[in-house]
MARPA-340194 format. One record per residue (C-alpha): residue in three letters; z, x, y. Coordinates in pm, 1 decimal. Layout:
// MARPA-340194
  resn        pz        px        py
   ala         Z         X         Y
...
***
This chain:
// MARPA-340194
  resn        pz        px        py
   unk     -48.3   -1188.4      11.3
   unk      10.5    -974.8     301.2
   unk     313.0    -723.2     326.7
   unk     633.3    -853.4     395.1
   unk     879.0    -685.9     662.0
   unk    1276.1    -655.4     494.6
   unk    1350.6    -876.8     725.7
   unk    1142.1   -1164.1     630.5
   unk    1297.9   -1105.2     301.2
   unk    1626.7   -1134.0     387.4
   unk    1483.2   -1501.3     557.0
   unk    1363.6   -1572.8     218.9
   unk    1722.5   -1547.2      71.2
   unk    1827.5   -1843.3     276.4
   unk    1459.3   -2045.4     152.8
   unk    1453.5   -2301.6    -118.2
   unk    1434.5   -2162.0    -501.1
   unk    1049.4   -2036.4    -501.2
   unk    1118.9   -1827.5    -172.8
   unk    1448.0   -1654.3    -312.5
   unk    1283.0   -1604.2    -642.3
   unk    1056.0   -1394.5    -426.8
   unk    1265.2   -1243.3    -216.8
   unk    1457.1   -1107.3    -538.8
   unk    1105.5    -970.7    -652.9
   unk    1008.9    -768.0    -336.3
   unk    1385.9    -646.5    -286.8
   unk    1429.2    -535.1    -638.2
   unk    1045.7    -361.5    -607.4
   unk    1130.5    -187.7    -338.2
   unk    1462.0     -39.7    -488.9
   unk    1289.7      35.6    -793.7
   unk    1010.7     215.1    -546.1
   unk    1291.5     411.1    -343.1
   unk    1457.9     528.8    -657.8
   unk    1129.1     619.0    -803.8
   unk    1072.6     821.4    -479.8
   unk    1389.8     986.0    -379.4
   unk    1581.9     956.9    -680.3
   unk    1800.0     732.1    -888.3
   unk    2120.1     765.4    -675.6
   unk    1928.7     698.0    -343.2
   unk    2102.2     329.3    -312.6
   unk    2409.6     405.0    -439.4
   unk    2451.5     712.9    -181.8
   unk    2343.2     508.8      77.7
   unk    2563.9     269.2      54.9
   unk    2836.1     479.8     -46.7
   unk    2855.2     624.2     316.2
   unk    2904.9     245.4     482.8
   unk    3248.7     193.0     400.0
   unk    3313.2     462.8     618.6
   unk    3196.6     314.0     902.8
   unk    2839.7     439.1     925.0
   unk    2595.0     150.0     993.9
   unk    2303.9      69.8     693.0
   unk    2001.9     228.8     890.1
   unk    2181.5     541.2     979.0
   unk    2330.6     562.0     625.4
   unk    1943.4     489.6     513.6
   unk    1881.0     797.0     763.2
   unk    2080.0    1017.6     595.2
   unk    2000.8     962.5     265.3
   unk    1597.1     950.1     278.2
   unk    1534.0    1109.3     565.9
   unk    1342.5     856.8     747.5
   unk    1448.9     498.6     915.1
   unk    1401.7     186.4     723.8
   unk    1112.7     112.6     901.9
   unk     888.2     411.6     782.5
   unk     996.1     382.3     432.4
   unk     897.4      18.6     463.6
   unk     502.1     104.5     570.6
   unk     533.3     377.2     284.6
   unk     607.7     149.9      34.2
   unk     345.5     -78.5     146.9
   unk      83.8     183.1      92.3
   unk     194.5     289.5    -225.9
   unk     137.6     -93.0    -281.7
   unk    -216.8    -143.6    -163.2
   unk    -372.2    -262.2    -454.0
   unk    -132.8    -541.0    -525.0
   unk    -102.7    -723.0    -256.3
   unk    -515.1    -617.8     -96.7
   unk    -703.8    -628.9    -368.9
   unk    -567.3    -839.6    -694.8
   unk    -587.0   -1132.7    -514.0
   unk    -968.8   -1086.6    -467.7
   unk    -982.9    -975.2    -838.7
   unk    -823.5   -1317.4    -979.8
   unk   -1119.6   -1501.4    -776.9
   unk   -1342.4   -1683.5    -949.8
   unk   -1601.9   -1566.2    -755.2
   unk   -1501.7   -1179.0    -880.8
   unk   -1508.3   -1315.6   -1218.1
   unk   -1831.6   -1357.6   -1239.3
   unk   -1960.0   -1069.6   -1092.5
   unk   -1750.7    -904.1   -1323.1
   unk   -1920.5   -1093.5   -1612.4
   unk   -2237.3   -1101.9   -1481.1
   unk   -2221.3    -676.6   -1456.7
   unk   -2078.5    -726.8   -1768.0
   unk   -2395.6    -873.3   -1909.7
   unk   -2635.0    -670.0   -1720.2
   unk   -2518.5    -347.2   -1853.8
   unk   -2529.3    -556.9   -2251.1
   unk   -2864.9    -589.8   -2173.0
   unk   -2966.7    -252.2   -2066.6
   unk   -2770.2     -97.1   -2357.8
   unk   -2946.0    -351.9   -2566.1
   unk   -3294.4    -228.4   -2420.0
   unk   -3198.9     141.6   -2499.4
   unk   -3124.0      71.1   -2854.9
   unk   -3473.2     -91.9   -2869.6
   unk   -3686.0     156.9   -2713.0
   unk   -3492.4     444.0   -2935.7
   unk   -3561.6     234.9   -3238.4
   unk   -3946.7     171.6   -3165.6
   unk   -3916.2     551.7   -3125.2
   unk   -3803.3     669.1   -3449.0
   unk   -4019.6     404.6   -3614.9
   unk   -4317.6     543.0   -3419.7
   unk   -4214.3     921.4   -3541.8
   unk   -4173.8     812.7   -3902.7
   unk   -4527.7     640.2   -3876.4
   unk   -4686.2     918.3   -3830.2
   unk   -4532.7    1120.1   -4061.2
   unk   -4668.1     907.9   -4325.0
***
């Protein structure tokens, strides 16, 4: 999944069920991020300054500091993981290097435990 501009989520609003359901989710994740950043009352004050005439992106302006725009790429980086790298991670192929490591380091442990018994047992032979 590659990052999604506002405006292709506003498109999505007018898709069929699956893209709106979608839409919903990156809309109400980026709230949730923009309240998380600047503060619980960030939407509301933004758009409490529209019904005086003040267009979205200026009222955004005001509020955040920045346009739209940059708070868009921000939230995108915050984001990285989840939309770069779980996809890879839900491979199959990742899967099995991650059971494979998995394994490798079993065996290793395994092979420590071993040599550290065959110490102690060679210690306590020749004590006796």
């Amino acid at each position: 999944m590659e990052p999604t501009s506002l405006d292709d989520v506003n498109t999505l609003f007018d898709g069929n069920e699956g893209a709106r359901i979608h839409a919903y989710t990156l809309a109400g994740s980026f709230i949730r991020d923009l309240m998380r950043e600047h503060g619980s009352s960030a939407p509301a004050d933004i758009l409490a300054r529209m019904p005086a005439g003040i267009a979205f992106d200026d009222a955004f302006s005001q509020v955040i500091g920045h346009s739209v725009a940059v708070e868009e790429a921000a939230y995108w980086d915050r984001h990285r993981f989840w939309y770069r790298w779980l996809p890879f991670f839900t491979t199959t192929t990742a899967l099995w290097i991650g059971a494979t490591v998995l394994a490798l380091i079993a065996i290793v442990r395994r092979r420590q435990k071993s040599a550290a018994l065959r110490k102690k047992w060679e210690e306590e032979s020749d004590v006796y």
